[in-house]
N, CA, C and O of each residue as an XYZ file, in Angstrom:
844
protein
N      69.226     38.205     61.417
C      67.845     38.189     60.911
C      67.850     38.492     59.437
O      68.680     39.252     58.937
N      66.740     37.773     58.630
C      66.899     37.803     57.468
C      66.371     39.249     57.252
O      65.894     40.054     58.052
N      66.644     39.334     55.725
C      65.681     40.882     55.555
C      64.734     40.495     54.669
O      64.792     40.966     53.533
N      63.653     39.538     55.027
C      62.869     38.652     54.238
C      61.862     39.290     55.712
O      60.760     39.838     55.721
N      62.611     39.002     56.616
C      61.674     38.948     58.079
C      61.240     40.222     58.398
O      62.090     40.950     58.912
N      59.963     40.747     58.198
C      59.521     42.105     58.775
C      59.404     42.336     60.146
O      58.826     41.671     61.006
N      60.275     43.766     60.252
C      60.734     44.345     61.717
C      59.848     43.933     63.150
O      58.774     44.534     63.123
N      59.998     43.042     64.451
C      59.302     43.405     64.859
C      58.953     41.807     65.453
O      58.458     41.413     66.509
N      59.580     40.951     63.955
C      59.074     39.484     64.121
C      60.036     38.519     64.243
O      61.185     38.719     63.849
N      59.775     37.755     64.617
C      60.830     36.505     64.807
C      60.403     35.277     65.746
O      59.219     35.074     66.014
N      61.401     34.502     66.208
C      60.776     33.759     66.706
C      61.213     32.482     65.225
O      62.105     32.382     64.382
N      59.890     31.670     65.643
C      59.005     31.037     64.726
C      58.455     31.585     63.620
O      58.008     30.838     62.749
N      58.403     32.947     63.484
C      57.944     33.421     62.425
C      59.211     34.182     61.463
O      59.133     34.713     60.355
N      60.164     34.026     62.208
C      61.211     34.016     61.267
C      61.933     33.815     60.203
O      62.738     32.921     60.461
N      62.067     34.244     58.994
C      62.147     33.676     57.532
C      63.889     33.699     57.141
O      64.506     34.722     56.844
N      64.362     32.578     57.212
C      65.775     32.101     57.291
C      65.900     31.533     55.701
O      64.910     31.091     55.118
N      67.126     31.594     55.125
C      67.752     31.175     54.117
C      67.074     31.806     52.573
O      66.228     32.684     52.406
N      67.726     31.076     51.699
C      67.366     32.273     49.967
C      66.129     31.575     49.695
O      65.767     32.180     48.686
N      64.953     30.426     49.993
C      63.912     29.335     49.503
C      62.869     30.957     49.982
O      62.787     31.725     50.939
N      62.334     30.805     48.812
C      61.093     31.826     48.715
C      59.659     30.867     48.780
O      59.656     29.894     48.025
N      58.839     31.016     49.360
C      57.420     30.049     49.748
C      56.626     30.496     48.189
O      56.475     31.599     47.664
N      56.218     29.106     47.748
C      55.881     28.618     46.853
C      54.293     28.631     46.549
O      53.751     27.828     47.309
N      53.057     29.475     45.418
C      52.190     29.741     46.088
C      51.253     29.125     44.891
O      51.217     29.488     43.715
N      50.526     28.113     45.521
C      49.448     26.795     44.889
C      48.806     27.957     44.112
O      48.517     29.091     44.495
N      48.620     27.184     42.549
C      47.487     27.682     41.716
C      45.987     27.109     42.151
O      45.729     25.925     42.368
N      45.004     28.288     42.231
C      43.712     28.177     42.819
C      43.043     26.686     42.130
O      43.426     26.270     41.037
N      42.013     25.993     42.947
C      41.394     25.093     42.370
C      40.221     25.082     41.902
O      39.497     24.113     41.671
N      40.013     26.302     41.743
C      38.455     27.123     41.395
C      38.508     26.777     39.698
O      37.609     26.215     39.073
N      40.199     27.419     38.971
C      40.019     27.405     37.789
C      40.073     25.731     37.054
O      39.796     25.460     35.885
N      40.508     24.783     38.119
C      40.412     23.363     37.358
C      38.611     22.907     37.248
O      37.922     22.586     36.280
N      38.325     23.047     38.568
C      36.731     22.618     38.345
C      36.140     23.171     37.481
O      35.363     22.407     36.907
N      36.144     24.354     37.042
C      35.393     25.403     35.761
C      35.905     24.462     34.678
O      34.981     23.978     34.024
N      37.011     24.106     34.341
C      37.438     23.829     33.233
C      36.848     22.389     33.120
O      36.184     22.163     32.109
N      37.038     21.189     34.211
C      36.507     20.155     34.320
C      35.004     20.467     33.919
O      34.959     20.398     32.691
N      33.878     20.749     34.381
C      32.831     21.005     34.432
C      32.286     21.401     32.791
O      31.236     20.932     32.351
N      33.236     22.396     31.926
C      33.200     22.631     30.769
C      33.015     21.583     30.090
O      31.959     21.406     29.483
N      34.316     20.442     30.071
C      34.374     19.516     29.116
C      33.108     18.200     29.556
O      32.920     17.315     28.721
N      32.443     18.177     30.664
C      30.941     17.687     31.165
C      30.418     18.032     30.290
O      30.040     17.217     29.448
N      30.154     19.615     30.125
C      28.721     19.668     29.788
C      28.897     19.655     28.061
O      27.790     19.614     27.525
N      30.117     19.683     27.015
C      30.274     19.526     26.215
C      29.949     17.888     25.506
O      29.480     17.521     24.428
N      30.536     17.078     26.891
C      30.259     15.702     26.454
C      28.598     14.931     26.696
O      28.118     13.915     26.192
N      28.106     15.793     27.557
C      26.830     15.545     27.414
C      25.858     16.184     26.207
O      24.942     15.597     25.630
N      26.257     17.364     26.024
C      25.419     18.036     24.925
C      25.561     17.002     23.331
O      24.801     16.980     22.362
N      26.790     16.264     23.578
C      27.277     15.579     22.470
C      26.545     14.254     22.426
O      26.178     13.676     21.403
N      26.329     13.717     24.097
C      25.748     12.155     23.917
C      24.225     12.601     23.256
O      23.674     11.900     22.408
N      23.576     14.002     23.829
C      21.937     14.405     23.560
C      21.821     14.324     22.270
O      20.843     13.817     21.721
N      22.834     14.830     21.652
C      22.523     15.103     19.950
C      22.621     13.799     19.243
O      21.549     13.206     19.360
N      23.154     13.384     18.821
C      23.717     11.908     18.819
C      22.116     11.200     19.276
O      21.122     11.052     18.565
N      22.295     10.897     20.535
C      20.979     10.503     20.701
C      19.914     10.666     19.699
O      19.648      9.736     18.937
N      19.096     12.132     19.633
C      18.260     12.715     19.213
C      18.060     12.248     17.219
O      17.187     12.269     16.351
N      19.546     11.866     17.385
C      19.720     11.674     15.629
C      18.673     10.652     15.595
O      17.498     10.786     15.252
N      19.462      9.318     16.122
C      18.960      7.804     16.190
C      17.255      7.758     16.472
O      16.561      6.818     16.082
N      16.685      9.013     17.262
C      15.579      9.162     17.286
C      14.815      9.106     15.977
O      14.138      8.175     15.541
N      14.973      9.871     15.630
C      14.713     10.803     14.532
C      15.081      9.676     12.949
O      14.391      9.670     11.930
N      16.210      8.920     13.172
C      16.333      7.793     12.339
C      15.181      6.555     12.300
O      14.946      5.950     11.254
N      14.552      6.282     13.470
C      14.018      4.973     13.781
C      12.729      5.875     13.708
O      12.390      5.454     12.602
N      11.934      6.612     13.960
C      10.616      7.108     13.533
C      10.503      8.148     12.243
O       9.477      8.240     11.570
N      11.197      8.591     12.102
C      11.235      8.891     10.511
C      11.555      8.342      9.205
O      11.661      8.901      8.113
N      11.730      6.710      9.668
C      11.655      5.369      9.047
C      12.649      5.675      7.620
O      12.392      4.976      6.640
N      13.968      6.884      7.475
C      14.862      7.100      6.620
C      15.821      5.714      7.148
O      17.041      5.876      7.165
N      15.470      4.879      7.412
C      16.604      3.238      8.024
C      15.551      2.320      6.912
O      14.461      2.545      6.387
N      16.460      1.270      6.891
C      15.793      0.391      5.980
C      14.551     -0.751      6.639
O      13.638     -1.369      6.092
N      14.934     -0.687      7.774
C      13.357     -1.430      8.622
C      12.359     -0.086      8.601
O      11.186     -0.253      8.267
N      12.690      0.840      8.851
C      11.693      1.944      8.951
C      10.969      2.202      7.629
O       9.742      2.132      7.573
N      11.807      2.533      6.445
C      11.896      2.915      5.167
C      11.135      1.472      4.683
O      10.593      1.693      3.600
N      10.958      0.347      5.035
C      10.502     -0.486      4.238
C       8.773     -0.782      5.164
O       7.686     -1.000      4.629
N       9.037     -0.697      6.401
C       7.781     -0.410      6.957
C       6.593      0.786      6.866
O       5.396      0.633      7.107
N       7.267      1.999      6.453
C       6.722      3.024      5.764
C       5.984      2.679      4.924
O       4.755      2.662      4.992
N       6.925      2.240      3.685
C       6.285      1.882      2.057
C       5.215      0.703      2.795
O       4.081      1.144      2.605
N       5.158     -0.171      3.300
C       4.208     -1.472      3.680
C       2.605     -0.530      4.072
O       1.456     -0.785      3.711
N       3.109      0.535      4.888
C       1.680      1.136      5.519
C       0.815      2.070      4.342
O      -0.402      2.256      4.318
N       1.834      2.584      3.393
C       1.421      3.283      2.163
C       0.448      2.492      1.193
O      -0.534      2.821      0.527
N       1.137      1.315      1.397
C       0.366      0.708      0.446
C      -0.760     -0.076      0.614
O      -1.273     -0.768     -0.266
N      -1.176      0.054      1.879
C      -2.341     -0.509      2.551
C      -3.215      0.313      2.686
O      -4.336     -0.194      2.710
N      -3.165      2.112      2.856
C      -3.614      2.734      3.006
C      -4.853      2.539      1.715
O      -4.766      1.939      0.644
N      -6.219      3.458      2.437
C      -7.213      3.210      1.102
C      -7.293      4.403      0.191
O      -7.344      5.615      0.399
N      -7.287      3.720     -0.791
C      -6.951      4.747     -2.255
C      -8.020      5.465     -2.861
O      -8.955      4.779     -3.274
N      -8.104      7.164     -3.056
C      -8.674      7.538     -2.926
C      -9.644      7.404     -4.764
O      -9.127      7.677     -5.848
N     -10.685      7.052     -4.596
C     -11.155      7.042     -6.077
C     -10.993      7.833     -7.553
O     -11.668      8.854     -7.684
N     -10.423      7.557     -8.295
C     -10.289      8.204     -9.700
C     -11.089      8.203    -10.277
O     -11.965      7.338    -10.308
N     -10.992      9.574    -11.160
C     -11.806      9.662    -12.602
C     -11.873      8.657    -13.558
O     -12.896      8.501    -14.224
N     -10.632      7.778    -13.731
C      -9.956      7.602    -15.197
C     -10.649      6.464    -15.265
O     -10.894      5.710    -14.323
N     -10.961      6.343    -16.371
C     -12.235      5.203    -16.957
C     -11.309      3.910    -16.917
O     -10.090      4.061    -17.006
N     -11.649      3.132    -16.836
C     -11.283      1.639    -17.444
C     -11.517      0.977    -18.222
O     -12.711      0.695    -18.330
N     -10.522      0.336    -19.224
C     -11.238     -0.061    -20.019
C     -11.259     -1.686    -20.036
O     -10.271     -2.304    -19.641
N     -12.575     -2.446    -20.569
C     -13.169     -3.357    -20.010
C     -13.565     -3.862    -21.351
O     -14.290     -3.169    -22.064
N     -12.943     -5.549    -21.917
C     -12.775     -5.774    -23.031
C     -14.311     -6.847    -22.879
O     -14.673     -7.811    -22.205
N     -14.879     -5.936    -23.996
C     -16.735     -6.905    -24.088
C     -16.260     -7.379    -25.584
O     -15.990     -6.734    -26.597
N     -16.277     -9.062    -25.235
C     -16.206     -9.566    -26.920
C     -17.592     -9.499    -27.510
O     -18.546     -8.863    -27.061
N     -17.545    -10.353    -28.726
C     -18.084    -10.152    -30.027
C     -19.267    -11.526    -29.377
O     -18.914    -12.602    -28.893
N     -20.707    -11.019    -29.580
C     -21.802    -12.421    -29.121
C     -21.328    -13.059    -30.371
O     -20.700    -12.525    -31.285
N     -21.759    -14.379    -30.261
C     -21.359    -15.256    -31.310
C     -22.541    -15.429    -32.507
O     -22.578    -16.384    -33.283
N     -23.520    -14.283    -32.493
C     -24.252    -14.173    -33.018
C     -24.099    -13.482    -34.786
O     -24.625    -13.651    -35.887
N     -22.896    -12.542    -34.071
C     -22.471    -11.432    -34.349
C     -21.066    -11.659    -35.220
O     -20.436    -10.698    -35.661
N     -20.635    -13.094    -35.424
C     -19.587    -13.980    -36.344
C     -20.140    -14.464    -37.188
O     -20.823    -15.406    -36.784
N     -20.228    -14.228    -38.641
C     -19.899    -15.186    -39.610
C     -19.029    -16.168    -39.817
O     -17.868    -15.763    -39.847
N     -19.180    -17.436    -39.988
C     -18.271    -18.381    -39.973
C     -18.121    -18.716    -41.038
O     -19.096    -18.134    -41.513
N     -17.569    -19.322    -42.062
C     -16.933    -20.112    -43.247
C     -16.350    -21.468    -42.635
O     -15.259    -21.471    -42.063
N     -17.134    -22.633    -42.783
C     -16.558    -23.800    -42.310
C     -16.134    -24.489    -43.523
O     -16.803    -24.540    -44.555
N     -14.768    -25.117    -43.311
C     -13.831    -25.345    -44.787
C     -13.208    -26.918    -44.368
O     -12.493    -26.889    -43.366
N     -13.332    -27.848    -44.802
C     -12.921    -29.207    -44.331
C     -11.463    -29.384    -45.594
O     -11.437    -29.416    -46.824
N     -10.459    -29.460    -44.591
C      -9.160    -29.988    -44.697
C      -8.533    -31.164    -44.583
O      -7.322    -31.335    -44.718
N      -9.695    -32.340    -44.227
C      -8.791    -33.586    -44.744
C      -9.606    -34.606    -45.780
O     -10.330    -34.220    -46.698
N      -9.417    -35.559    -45.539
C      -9.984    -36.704    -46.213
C     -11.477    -37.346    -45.762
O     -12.027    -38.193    -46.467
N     -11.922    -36.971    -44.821
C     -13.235    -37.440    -44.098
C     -14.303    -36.506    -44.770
O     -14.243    -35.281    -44.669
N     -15.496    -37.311    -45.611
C     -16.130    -36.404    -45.822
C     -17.383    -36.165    -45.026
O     -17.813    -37.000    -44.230
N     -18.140    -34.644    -45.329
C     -19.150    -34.581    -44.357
C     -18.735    -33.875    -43.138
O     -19.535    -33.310    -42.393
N     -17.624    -33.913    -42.975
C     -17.332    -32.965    -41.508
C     -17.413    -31.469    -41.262
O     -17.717    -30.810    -40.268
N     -17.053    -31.162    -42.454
C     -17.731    -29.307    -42.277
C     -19.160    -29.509    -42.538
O     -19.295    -29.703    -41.330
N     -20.038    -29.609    -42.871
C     -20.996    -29.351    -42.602
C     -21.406    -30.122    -41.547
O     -22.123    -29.354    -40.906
N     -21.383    -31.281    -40.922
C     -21.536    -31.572    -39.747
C     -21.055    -30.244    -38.796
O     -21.956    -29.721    -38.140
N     -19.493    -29.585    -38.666
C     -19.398    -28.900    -37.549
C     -19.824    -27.206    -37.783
O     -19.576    -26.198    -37.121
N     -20.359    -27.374    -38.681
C     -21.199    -26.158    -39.485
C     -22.573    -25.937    -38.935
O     -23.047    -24.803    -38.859
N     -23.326    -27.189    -38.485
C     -24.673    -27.146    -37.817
C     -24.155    -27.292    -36.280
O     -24.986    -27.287    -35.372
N     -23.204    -27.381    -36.093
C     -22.594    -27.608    -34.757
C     -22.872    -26.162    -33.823
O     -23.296    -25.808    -32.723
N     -22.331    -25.631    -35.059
C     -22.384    -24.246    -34.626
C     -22.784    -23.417    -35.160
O     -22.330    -22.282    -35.305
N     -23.730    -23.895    -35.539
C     -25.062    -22.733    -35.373
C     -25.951    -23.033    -34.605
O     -26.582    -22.085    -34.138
N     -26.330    -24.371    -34.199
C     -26.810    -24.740    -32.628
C     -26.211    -23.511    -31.845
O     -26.839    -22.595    -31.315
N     -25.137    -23.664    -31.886
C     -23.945    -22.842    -30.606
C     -24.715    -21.346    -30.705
O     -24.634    -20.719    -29.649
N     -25.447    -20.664    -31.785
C     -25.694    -19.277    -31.930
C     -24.705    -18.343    -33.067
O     -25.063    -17.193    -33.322
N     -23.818    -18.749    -33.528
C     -22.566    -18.815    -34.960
C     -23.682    -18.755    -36.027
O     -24.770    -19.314    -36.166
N     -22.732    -17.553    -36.950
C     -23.622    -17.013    -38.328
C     -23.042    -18.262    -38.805
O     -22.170    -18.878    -38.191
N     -23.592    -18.646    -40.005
C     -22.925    -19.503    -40.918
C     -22.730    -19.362    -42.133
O     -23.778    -19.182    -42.751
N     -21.520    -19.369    -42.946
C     -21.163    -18.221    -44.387
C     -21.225    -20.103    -44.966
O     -21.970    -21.062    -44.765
N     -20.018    -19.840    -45.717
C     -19.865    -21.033    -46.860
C     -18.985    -21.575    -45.970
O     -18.088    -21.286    -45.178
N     -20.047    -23.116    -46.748
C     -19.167    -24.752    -46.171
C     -18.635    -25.681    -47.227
O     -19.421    -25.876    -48.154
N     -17.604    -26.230    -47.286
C     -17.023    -26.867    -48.328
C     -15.857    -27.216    -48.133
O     -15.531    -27.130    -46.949
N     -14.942    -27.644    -48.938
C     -13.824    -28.342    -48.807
C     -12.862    -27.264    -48.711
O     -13.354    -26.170    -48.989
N     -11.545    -27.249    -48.377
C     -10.637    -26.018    -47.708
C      -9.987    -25.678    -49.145
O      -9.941    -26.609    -49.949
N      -9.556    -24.603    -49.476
C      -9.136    -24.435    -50.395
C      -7.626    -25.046    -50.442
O      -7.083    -25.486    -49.429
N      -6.838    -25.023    -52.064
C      -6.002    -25.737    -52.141
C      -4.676    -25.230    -50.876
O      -4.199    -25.983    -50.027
N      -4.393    -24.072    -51.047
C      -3.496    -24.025    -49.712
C      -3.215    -24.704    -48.568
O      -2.159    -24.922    -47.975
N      -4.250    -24.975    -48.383
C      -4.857    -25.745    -46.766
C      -5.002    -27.226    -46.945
O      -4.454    -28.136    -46.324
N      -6.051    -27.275    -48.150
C      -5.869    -28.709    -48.635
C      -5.245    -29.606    -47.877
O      -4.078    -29.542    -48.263
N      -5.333    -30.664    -46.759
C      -4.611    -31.912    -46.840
C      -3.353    -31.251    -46.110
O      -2.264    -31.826    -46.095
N      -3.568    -29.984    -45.493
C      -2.417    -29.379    -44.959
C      -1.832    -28.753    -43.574
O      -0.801    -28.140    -43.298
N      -3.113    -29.245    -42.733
C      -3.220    -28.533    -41.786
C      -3.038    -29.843    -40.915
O      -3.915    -30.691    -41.079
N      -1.952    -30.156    -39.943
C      -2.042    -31.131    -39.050
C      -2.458    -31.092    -37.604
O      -2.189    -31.994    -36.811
N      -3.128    -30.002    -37.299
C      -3.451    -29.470    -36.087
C      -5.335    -30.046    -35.808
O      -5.944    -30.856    -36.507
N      -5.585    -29.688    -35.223
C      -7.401    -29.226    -34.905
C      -8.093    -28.595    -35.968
O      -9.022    -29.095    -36.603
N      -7.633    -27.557    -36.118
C      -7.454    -26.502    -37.256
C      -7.312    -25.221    -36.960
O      -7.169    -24.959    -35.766
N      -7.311    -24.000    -38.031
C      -7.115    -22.936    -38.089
C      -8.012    -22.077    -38.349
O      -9.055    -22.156    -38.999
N      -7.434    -21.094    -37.688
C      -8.639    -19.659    -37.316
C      -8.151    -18.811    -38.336
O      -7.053    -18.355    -38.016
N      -8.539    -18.427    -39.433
C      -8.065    -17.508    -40.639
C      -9.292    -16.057    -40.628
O     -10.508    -16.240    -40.678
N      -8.785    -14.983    -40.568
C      -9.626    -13.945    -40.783
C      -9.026    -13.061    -41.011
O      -7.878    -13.503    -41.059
N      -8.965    -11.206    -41.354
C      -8.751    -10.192    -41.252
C      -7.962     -9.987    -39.800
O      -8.390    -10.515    -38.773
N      -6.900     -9.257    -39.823
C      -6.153     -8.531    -39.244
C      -6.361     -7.978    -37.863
O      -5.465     -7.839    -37.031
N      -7.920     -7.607    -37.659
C      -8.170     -7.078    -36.720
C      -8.999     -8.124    -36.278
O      -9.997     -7.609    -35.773
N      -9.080     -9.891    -36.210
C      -9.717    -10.867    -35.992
C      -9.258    -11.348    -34.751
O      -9.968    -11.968    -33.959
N      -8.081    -11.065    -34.581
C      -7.176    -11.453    -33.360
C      -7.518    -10.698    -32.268
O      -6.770    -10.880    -31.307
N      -8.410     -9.905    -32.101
C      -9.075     -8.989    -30.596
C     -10.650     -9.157    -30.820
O     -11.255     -8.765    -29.823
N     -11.404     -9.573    -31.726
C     -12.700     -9.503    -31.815
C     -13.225    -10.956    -31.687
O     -13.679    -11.451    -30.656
N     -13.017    -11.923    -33.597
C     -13.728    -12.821    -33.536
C     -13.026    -14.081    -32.683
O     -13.638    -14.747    -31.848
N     -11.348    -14.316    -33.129
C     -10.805    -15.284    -32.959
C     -11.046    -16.038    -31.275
O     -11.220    -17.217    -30.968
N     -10.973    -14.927    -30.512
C     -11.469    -14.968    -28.956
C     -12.352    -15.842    -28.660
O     -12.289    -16.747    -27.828
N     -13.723    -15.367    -29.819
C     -14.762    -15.990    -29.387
C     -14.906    -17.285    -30.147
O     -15.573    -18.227    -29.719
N     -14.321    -17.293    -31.174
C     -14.716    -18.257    -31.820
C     -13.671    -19.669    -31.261
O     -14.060    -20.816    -31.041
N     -12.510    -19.218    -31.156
C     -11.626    -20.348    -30.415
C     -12.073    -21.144    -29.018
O     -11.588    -22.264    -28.864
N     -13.021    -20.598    -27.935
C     -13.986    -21.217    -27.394
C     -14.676    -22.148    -27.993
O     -15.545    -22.541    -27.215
N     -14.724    -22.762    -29.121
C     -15.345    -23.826    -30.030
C     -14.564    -24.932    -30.164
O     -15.073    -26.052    -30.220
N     -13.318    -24.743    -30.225
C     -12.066    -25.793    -30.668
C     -10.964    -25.026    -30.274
O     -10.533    -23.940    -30.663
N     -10.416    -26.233    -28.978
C      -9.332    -25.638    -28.362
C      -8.032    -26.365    -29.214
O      -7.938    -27.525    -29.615
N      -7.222    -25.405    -29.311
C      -5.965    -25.965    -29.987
C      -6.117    -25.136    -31.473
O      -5.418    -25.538    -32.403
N      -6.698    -24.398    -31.614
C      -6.469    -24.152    -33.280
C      -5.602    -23.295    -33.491
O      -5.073    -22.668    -32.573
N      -5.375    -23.164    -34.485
C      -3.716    -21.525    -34.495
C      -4.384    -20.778    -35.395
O      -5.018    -21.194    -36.364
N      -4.259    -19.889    -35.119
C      -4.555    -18.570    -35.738
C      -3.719    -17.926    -37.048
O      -2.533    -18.211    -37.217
N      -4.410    -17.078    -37.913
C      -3.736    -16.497    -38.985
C      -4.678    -15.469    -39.387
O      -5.868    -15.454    -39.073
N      -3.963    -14.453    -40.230
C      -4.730    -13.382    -40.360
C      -4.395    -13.334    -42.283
O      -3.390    -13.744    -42.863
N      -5.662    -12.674    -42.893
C      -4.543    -12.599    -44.591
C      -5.358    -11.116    -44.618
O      -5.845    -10.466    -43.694
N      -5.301    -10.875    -45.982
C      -5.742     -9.177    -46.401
C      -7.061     -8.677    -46.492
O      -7.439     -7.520    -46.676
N      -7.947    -10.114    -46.278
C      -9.380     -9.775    -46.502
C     -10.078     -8.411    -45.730
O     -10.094     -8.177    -44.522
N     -10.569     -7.706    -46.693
C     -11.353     -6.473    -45.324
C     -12.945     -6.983    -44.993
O     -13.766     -6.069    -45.054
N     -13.289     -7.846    -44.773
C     -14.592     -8.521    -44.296
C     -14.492     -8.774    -43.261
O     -13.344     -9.086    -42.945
N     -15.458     -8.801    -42.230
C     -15.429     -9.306    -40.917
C     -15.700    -10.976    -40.478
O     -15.630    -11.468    -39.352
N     -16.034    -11.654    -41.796
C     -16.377    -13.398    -41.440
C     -14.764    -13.907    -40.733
O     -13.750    -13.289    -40.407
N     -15.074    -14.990    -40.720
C     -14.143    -16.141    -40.016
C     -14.198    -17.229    -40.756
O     -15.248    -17.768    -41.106
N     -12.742    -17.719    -41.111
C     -12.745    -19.084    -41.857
C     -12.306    -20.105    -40.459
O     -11.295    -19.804    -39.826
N     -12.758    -20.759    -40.236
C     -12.573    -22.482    -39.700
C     -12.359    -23.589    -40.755
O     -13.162    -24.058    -41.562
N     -11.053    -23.881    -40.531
C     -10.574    -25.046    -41.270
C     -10.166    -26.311    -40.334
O      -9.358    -26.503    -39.425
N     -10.823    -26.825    -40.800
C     -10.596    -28.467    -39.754
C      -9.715    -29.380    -40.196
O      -9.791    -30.064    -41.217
N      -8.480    -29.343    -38.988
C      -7.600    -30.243    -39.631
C      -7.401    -31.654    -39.379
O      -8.451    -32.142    -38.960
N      -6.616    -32.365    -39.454
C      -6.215    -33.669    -39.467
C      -6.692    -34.120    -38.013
O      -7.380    -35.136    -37.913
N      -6.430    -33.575    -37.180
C      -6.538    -33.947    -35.241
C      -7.466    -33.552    -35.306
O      -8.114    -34.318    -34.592
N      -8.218    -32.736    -35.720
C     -10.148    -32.797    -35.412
C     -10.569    -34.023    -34.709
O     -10.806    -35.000    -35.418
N     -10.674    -34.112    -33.684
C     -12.324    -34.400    -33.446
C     -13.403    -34.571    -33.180
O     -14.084    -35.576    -33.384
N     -13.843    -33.048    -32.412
C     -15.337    -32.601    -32.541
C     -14.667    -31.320    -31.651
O     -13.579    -31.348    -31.075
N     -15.780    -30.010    -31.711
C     -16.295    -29.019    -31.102
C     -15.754    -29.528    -29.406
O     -15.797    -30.626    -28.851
N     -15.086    -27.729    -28.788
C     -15.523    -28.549    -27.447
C     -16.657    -29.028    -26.540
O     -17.412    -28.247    -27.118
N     -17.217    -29.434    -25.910
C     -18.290    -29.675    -25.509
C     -19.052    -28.304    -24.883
O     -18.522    -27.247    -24.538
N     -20.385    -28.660    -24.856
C     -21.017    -27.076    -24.952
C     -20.744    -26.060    -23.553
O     -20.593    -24.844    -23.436
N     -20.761    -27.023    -22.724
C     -21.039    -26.483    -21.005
C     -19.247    -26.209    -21.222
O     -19.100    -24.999    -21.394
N     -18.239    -26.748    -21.254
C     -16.802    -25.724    -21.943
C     -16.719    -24.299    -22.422
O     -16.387    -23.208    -21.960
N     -17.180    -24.809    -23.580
C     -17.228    -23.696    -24.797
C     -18.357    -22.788    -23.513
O     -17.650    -21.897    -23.041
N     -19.046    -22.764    -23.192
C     -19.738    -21.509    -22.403
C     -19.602    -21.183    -21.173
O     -20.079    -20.224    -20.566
N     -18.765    -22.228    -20.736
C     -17.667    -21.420    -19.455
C     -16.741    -20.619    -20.287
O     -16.717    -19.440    -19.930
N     -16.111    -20.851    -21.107
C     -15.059    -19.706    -21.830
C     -15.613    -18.924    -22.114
O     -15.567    -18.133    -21.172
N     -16.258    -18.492    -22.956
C     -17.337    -17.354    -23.701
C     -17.788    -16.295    -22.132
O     -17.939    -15.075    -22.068
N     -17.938    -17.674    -20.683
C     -18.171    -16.501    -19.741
C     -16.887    -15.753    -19.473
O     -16.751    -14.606    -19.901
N     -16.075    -16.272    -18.880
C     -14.553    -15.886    -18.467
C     -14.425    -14.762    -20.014
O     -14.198    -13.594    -19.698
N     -14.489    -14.892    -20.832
C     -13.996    -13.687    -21.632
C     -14.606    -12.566    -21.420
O     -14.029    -11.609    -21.937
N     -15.624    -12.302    -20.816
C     -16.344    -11.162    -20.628
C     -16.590    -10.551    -19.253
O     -17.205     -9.529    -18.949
N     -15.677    -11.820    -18.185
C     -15.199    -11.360    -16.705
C     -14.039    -11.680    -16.540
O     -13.730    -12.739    -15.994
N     -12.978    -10.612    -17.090
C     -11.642    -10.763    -16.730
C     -11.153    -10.928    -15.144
O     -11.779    -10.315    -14.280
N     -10.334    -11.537    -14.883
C     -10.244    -11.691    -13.638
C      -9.213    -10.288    -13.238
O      -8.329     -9.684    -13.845
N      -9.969    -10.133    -11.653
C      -9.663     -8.742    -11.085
C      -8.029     -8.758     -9.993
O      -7.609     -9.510     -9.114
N      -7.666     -7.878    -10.459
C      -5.881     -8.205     -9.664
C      -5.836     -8.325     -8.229
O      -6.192     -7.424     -7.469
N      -5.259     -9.791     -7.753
C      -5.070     -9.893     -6.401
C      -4.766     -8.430     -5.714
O      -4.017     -7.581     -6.197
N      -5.802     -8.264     -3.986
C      -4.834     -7.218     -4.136
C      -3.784     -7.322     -2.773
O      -4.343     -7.932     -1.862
N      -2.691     -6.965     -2.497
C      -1.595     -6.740     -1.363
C      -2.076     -7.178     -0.366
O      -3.130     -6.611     -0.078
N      -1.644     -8.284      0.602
C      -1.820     -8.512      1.967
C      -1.390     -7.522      3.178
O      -0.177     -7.705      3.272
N      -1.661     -6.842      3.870
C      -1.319     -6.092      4.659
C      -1.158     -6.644      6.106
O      -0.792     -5.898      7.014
């Protein structure tokens, strides 16, 4: 009898040879451990998840981020103080003209001299263009005034004859020279000339965003 075998026993229950019985590690500690790396990989799919949430309604993605800005800018804007400013030209009442004939046809400044003063146009001096201009102007003609003519009279007065070019010299007077050149020939027609004169005093208002 072995001395493995406690006194008493034998049989079948007898423990023969040097093999010592071999004793299974519990399966309690694999499931704990299994179960761990579960709930790690789920806590991982939630977050993750929760990001992409949080990406697609907090519109930081470029469909979101560009659908954002689209709703911003549709939104209605709340009214300002800040004045506008709103360009009222010069009545044509309120122009002195100088009509100056620049070619060879005579009679035409003062013809387009009563032209326009029909029209409501002050009327200064009419006569032949001085030598500068003289025989020199191959256009319609030219709008000559003071410096600050180019925001007041020229506006209004270029509603009269489309095509003329503009120039400014040192004079400090507020008249307007009209020089009629070579391509003259005539005023634009009146119902023209007073559609422009309207449009200058209703600027057109900025399309606004389709939503």
């Amino acid at each position: 009898m072995s001395m493995l075998t406690p006194p008493g026993m034998g049989g079948k229950y007898r423990i023969t040879g040097n093999t010592y019985p071999r004793m299974r590690r519990p399966r309690r500690r694999r499931r704990i451990v299994v179960a761990g790396l579960s709930a790690v990989v789920a806590l991982g799919l939630a977050g993750w998840g929760t990001l992409q949430l949080v990406d697609v309604f907090g519109g930081d993605g470029e469909t979101g981020g560009a659908a954002t800005a689209a709703a911003d800018r549709c939104k209605p804007r709340k009214a300002t103080t800040t004045a506008t400013t709103v360009y009222a030209p010069l009545k044509p009442a309120q122009i002195t003209v100088n009509v100056y004939n620049a070619t060879p046809r005579a009679g035409l400044a003062k013809a387009t001299a009563d032209e326009l003063k029909k029209r409501g146009f002050a009327i200064g001096k009419v006569g032949n263009a001085p030598v500068a201009y003289d025989k020199k102007v191959p256009g319609p003609g030219v709008l000559l005034g003071a410096a600050n003519s180019d925001k007041a009279a020229f506006p209004v007065l270029g509603t009269q004859l489309k095509g003329a070019a503009r120039k400014t010299d040192t004079r400090q007077t507020a008249d307007v020279d009209l020089i009629i050149g070579t391509a003259f020939k005539a005023l634009a027609p009146p119902q023209d000339a007073t559609a422009a004169l309207t449009a200058l005093s209703q600027p057109k208002k900025p399309t606004p965003e389709k939503c």
